[in-house]
N, C-alpha and C positions, 0 to 999 in steps of 0.2 A: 709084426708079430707081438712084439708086446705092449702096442697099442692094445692089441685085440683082448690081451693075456688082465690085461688092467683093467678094459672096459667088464669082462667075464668074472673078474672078483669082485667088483664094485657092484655087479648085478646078482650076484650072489646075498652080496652083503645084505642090499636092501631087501632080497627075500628072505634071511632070518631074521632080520630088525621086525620087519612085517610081521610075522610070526608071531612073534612075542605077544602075551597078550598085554595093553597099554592099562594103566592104572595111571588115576590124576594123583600126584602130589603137590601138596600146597605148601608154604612153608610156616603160616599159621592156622589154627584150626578155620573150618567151615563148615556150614549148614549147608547142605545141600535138598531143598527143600525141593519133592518131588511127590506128583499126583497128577489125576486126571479129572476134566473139567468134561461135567453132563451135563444133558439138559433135563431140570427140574421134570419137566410132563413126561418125557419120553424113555427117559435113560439115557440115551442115546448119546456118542461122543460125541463136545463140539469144538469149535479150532474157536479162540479166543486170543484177546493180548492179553500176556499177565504182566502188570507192571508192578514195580516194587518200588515205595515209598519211603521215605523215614517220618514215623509215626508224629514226629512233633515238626515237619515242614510237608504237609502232601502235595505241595507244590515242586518237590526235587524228587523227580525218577532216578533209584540208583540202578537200577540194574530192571531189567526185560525180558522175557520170553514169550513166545506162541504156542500154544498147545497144538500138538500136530493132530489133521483132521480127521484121519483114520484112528489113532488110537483113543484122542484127547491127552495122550502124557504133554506134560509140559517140567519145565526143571530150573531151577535156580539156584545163583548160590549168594551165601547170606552170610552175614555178621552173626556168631554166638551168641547169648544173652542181649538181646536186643527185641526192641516192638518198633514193627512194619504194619506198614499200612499195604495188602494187596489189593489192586485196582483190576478187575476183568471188564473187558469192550469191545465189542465188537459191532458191525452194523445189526444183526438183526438179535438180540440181547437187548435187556433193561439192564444198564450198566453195575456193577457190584461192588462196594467196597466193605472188606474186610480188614479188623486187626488180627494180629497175629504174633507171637512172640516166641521166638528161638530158644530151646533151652541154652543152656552153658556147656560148654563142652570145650577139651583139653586139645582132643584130636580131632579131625574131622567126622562130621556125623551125617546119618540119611535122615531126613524127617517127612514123613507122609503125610499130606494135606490134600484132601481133596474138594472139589467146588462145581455147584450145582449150579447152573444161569436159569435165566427166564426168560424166552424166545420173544422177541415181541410181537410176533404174530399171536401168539396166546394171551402174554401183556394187553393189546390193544383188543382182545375178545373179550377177556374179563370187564375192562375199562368198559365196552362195549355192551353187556349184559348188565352193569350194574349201574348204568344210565335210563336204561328200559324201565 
């Protein structure tokens, strides 16, 4: 019986935890750098790797995401006042890399950045037409 009585509050419990709505807290500020990655021709969302760099070694990935393939959002989080180098790749993409630089900020922040690829099925048309 109060095995039972224990089991029933502890299951209670985690449905008002659940509830709650979840907000990230950090303990220093962060960029949270979020957007959605098209395709140049089409508009159209595409699932990419975003990878994140440090501007003066683009040899060290700090941090990664995927942009999801229904939406294209992808999300990262980043060092304030800083330049990254973002790298997107995928197989059918001509690879991208961009700089990019964080403002400064106390608390943590949203920053919208969005990114356009080049399919290389189009890539390799163009290449294709201006051979001719």
């Amino acid at each position: 019986m109060i095995k039972k009585a224990v089991i029933t509050i502890i299951a209670l419990g985690f449905t008002f935890i659940g509830g709650m709505e979840a907000k990230a807290q950090f303990s220093k500020a962060v960029v949270m750098m979020r957007g959605v990655v098209r395709s140049e021709q089409t508009g159209k969302v595409h699932s990419v790797k975003v990878s994140v760099r440090a501007a003066g070694d683009k040899a060290l990935e700090i941090t990664s995401s995927r942009s999801n393939s229904e939406s294209g959002n992808y999300l990262v989080l980043l060092q304030p006042n800083k330049k990254y180098w973002v790298h997107l790749e995928s197989d059918d993409i001509v690879t991208k890399d961009e700089l990019i630089e964080t403002p400064a900020a106390a608390s943590t922040i949203k920053m919208e950045k969005d990114f356009t690829v080049t399919t290389t099925s189009v890539a390799q048309s163009q290449v294709r037409t201006s051979m001719q």
